[in-house]
C-alpha beads as a LAMMPS data file, in Angstrom:
LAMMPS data file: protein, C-alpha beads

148 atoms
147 bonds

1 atom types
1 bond types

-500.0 500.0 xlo xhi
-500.0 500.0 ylo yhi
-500.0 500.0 zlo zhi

Masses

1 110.0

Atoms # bond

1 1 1 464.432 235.516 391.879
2 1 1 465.135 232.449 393.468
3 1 1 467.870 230.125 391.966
4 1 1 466.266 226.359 391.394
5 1 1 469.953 224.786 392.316
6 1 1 470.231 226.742 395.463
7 1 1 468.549 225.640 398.531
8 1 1 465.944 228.044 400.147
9 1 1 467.401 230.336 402.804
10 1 1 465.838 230.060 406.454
11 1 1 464.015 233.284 406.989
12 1 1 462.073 234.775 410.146
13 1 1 458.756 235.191 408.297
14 1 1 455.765 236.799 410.618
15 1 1 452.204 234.641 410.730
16 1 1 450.643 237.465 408.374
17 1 1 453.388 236.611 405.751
18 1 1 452.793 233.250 406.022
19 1 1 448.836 233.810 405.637
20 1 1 449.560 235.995 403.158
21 1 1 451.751 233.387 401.245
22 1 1 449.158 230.952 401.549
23 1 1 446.022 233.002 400.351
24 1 1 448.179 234.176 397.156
25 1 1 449.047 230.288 396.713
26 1 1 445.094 229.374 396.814
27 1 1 444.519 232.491 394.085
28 1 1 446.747 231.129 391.475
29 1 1 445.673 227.719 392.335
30 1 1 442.265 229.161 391.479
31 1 1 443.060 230.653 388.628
32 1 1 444.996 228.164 387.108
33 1 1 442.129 225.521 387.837
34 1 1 439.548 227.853 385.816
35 1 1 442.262 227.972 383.295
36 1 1 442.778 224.378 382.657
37 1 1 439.169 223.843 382.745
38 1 1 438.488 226.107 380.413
39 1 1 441.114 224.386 378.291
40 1 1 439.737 220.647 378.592
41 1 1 436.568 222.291 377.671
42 1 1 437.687 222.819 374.049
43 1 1 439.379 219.772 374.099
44 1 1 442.854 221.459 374.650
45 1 1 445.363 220.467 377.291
46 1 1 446.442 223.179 379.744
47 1 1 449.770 223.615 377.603
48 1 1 448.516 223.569 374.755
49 1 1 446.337 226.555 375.605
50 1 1 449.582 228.337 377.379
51 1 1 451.423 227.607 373.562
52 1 1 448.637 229.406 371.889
53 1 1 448.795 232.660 374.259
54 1 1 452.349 232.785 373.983
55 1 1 452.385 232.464 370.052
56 1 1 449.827 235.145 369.907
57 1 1 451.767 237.444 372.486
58 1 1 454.865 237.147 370.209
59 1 1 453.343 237.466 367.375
60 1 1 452.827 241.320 368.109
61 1 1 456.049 241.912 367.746
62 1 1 456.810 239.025 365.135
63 1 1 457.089 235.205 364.617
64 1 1 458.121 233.042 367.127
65 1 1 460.515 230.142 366.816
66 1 1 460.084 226.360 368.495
67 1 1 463.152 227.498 370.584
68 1 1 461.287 230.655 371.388
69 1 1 458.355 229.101 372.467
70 1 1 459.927 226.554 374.394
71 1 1 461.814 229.317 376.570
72 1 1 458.780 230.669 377.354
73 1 1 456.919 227.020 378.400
74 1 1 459.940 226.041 380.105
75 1 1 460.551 223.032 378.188
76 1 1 462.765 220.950 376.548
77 1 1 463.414 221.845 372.063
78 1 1 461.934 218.253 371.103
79 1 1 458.947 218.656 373.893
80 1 1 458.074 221.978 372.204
81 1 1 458.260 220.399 368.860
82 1 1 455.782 217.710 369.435
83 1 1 453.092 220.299 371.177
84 1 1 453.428 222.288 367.569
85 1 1 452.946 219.235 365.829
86 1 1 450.233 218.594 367.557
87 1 1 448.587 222.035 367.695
88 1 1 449.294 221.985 363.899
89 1 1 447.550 218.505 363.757
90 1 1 444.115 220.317 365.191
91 1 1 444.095 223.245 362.652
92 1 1 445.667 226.061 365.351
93 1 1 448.830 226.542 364.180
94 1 1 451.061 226.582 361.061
95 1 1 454.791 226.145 360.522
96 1 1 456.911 228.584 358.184
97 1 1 460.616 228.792 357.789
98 1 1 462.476 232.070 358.610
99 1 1 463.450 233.805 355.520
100 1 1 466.677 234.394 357.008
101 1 1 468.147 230.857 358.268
102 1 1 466.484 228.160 356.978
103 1 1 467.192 225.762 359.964
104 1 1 464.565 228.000 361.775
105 1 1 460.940 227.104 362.340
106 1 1 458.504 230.113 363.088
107 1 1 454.973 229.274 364.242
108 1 1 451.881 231.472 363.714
109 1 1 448.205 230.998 364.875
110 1 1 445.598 229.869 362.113
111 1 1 442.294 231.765 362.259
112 1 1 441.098 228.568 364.165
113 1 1 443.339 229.169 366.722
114 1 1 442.882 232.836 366.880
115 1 1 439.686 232.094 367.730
116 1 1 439.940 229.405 370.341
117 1 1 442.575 231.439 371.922
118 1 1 439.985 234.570 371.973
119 1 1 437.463 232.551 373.356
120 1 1 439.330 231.086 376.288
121 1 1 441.349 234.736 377.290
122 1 1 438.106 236.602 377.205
123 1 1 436.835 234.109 379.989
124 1 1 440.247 233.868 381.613
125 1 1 440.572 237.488 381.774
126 1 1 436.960 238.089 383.387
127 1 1 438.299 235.243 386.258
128 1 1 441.447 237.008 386.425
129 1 1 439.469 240.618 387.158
130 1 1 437.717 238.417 389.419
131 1 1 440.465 237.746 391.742
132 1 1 442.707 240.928 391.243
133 1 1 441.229 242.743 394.522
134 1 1 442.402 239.964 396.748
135 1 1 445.821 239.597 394.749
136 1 1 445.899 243.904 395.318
137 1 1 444.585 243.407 398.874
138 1 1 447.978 240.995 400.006
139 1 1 450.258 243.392 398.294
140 1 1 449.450 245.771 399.722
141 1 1 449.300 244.199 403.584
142 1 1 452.706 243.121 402.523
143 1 1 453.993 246.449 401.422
144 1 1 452.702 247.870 404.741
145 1 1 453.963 245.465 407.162
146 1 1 457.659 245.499 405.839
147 1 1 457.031 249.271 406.244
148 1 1 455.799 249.092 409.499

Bonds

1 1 1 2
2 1 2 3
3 1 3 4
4 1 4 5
5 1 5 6
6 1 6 7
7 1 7 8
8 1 8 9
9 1 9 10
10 1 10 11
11 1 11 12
12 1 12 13
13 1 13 14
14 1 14 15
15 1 15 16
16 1 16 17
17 1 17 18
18 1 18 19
19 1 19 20
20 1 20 21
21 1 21 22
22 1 22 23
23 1 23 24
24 1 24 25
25 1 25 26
26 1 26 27
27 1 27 28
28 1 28 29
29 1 29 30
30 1 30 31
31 1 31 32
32 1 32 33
33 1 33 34
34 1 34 35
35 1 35 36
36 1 36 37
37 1 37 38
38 1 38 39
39 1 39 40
40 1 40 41
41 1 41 42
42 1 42 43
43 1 43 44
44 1 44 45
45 1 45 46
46 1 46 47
47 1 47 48
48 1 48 49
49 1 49 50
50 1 50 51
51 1 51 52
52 1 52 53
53 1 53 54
54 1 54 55
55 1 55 56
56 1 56 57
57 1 57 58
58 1 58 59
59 1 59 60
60 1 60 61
61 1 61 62
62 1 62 63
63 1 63 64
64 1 64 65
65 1 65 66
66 1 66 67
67 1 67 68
68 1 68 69
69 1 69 70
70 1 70 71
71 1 71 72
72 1 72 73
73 1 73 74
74 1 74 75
75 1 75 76
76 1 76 77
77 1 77 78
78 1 78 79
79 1 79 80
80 1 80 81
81 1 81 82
82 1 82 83
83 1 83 84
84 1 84 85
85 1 85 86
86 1 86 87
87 1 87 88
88 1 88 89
89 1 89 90
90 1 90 91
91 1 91 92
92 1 92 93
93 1 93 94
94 1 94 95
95 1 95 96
96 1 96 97
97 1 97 98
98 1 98 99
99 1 99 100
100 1 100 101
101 1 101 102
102 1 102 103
103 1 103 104
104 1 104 105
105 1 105 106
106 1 106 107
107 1 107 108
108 1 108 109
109 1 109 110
110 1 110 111
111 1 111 112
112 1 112 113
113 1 113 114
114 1 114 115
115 1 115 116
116 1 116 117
117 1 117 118
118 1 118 119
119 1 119 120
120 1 120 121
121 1 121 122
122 1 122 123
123 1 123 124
124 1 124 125
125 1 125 126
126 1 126 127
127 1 127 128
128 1 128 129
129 1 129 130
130 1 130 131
131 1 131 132
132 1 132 133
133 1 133 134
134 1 134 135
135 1 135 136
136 1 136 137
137 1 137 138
138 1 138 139
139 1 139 140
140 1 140 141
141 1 141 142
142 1 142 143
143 1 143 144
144 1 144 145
145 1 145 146
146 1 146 147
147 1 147 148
């Protein structure tokens, strides 16, 4: 994985890899469009949605903490704060403190929320199947031109 303070290296890349690079740039894009429509649709931004999916991912193996959840957002303690505050505002999350520390601050979906979130995955998930071949396709060029 590439290191955000290190400059990229110059590499010799062939005009398949760089076709390749580009059409797997346009999926996401895709993707992540559908996504954030989706979102706006229920009147949720795009990180808002991505808070939801990642307190409901946690929470199958237990709570999640702000400082959890803003490792997994990439974002700042007091950023993640104020997204919970505001999820909590709209009736999709609720705040409890950890039975063992006290300073801690675990977040858990409301049934609202569940729902929401269920509504937007099972669409995001059918996109997602969607574009799978073509993500399966490039691997698979890629795998068998560094073979080649």
């Amino acid at each position: 994985m590439a290191r955000k303070d290190r400059p990229p290296r110059p590499a010799d890349l062939t005009a398949a890899e760089y076709q390749a690079l580009a059409t797997f740039r346009h999926g996401v894009r895709r993707y992540l469009a559908f996504a954030e429509a989706g979102a706006r649709s229920v009147g949720l931004t795009s990180q808002q949605h991505q808070a939801l999916l990642v307190i409901k991912a946690h929470s199958l193996v237990g709570a999640l903490s702000i400082g959890e959840l803003a490792s997994q957002l990439l974002v700042k303690h007091h950023s993640a704060v104020e997204l919970v505050s505001r999820l909590e505002k709209a009736g999709f999350v609720h705040r409890t403190v950890a039975d063992d520390d006290r300073r801690k601050v675990l977040i858990c979906l409301t049934d609202a929320g569940e729902g929401i979130l269920a509504a937007l995955s099972s669409n995001n998930l059918e996109e997602l199947r969607a574009i799978a071949p073509t993500f399966s396709h490039l691997l698979r060029q890629l795998e068998s031109e560094r073979n080649d």
